[in-house]
C-alpha angles and dihedrals in degrees: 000000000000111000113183106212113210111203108191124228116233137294135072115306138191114268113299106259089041082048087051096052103048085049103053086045085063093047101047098044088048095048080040083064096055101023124010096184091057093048089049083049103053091043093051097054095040094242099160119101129169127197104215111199097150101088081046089062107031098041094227149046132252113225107256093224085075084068101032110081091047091042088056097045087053085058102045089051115104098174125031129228118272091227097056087087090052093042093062094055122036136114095297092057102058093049100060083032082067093047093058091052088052076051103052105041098035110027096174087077090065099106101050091051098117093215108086094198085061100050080042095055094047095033084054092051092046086056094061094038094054088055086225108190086004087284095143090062092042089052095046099043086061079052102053095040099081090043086053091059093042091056087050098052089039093246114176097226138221105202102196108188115186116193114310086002082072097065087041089056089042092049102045087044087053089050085048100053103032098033095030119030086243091151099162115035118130123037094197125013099206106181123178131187083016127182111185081100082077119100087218096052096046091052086063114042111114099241083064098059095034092063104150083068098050124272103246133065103241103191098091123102098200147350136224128171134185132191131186132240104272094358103164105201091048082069095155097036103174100085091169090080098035088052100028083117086075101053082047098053095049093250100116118022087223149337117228117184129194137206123119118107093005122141140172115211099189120134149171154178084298093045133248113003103188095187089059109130097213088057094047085049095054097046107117091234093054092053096051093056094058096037085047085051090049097051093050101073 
C-alpha cells in the first residue's frame, strides 16, 4: 500500500483532523492538476496522514477560518499574478535575508537582530533543538509512530517534511535506523521549504552530535527538496552538496534538489507568503513529484 506521511512546519495549527483536511485539499488539487487519476487514487485509499506536534509544542490550535478564504482563493486560481515573482524578491527580503544569515552563522547576535520574526523563528528551532522538558523526543516519537506502522504493514512511504517538519522527519529517521534497526523506511523524502541547508540547524541534528552511531539516517531510498523562489527559512536551498556524504556512503541513492523556476502563490490579508505550506502543496512541481512517486508502484 503507498501512504504519503505530512509532517507540518511550525507554528500554531488548527486542530489536527481540520489541519489534515485543508491540507489534503491542497494536495490533491494540486496532484488533480498533473494527474487526475493519482489524485482520485490517493483520495480513494485514504493515503493521506499528518503528524500533528504542534499542538504538542504550542499547547494550543488556530482557528482554521483564519486559513480558509485565502486557501480557497489559491484553489480557485487558475492562473497565478505577474508580480508574485517580483514580490518575493524585492528590497524587504533581502534585508531580513541578510539577518538570517547573522543568525545562522553567529547565533550569539540573535538578540540584538532588530526584526522580532527573525530571533522567533531561530529561538523556536532552538526549542526544539535543546530538547527543553524533553520536548524534542515527545515531538519526534509522534513522529516515528505512524512509520513504525508503515514498516510493519509493509507500507512504501512518501515522507513529505515542510520547514521545520522536515528536521523532525531527518531526526526521527536518524533515531529509527541507528537506535532501532529500522534499515528501509521511507521510499521518497520529499522536503519543502526546507531548512537543514542552514549552518545552525547541521550543527544540531542528532546524528551530529551522536557520532559513534554514523551521522547520517540511512533508511531513505531517495530524496528529493524544493524551495521556493525567495523562501526565507530554505536559506540555503540547494540540500544535494550539504548531504552528498550520503549519496557517497551508500545511505540515500540520491539527493535531487529543486528550485528554478519554483514559485508559491499563496497569499493572504498580509500579501505573498512564499513558506506557506498550502502554496507549496498546490505548486505544480510539487505535484508531479508525488504523483511521479504514486505512479511508480
Amino acid at each position: 500500500m503507498n501512504r504519503i506521511i505530512y509532517v507540518p512546519g511550525k507554528n500554531p495549527k488548527p486542530p489536527a483532523q481540520v489541519h489534515r483536511e485543508l491540507l489534503l485539499r491542497c494536495l490533491l488539487e494540486g496532484v488533480r492538476r498533473s494527474d487526475p487519476q493519482a489524485a482520485a487514487d490517493i483520495a480513494a485509499q485514504d493515503a493521506f496522514t499528518t503528524v500533528a506536534w504542534s499542538q504538542l509544542f504550542y499547547g494550543y490550535s488556530r482557528p482554521a477560518y483564519e486559513d480558509l478564504p485565502w486557501i480557497e482563493q489559491l484553489l480557485s486560481q487558475q492562473s497565478w499574478r505577474e508580480d508574485d515573482s517580483g514580490d518575493s524578491r524585492h528590497v524587504k527580503y533581502r534585508i531580513t535575508r541578510a539577518m538570517y544569515l547573522v543568525g545562522d552563522f553567529l547565533p550569539w547576535l540573535i538578540p540584538l537582530l532588530p526584526d522580532p520574526r527573525v530571533k522567533l523563528s531561530i529561538q523556536e528551532t532552538e526549542a526544539y533543538f535543546g530538547d527543553h522538558g524533553n520536548l524534542g523526543n515527545r515531538i519526534r516519537e509522534l513522529q516515528k509512530q505512524p512509520l513504525r506502522e508503515a514498516v510493519r504493514n509493509g507500507d512504501r512511504v512518501l515522507l513529505i517534511g515542510h520547514s521545520m517538519g522536515s528536521i523532525i522527519a531527518y531526526d526521527s529517521l536518524w533515531e529509527l535506523d541507528h537506535l532501532e534497526g529500522i534499515k528501509h523506511c521511507v521510499d521518497c523524502f520529499l522536503t519543502i521549504g526546507s531548512p537543514l541547508g542552514m549552518n545552525y540547524v547541521q550543527k544540531r541534528l542528532i546524528g551530529m552530535n551522536r557520532k559513534e552511531h554514523g551521522i547520517y539516517p540511512g533508511n531513505i531510498r531517495r530524496w528529493v527538496n524544493i524551495t521556493a523562489r525567495g523562501d526565507l527559512v530554505a536559506l540555503d536551498p540547494a540540500l544535494a552538496n550539504d548531504f552528498e556524504d550520503m549519496v557517497e556512503n551508500g545511505d540515500v541513492q540520491g539527493i535531487t534538489d529543486l528550485r528554478d523556476g519554483i514559485y508559491n502563490h499563496y497569499r493572504d490579508e498580509k500579501g505573498l507568503n512564499v513558506h506557506k505550506s498550502y502554496g507549496y502543496l498546490v505548486n505544480p512541481h510539487v505535484a508531479q513529484v508525488i504523483a511521479d512517486w504514486w505512479n511508480e508502484a
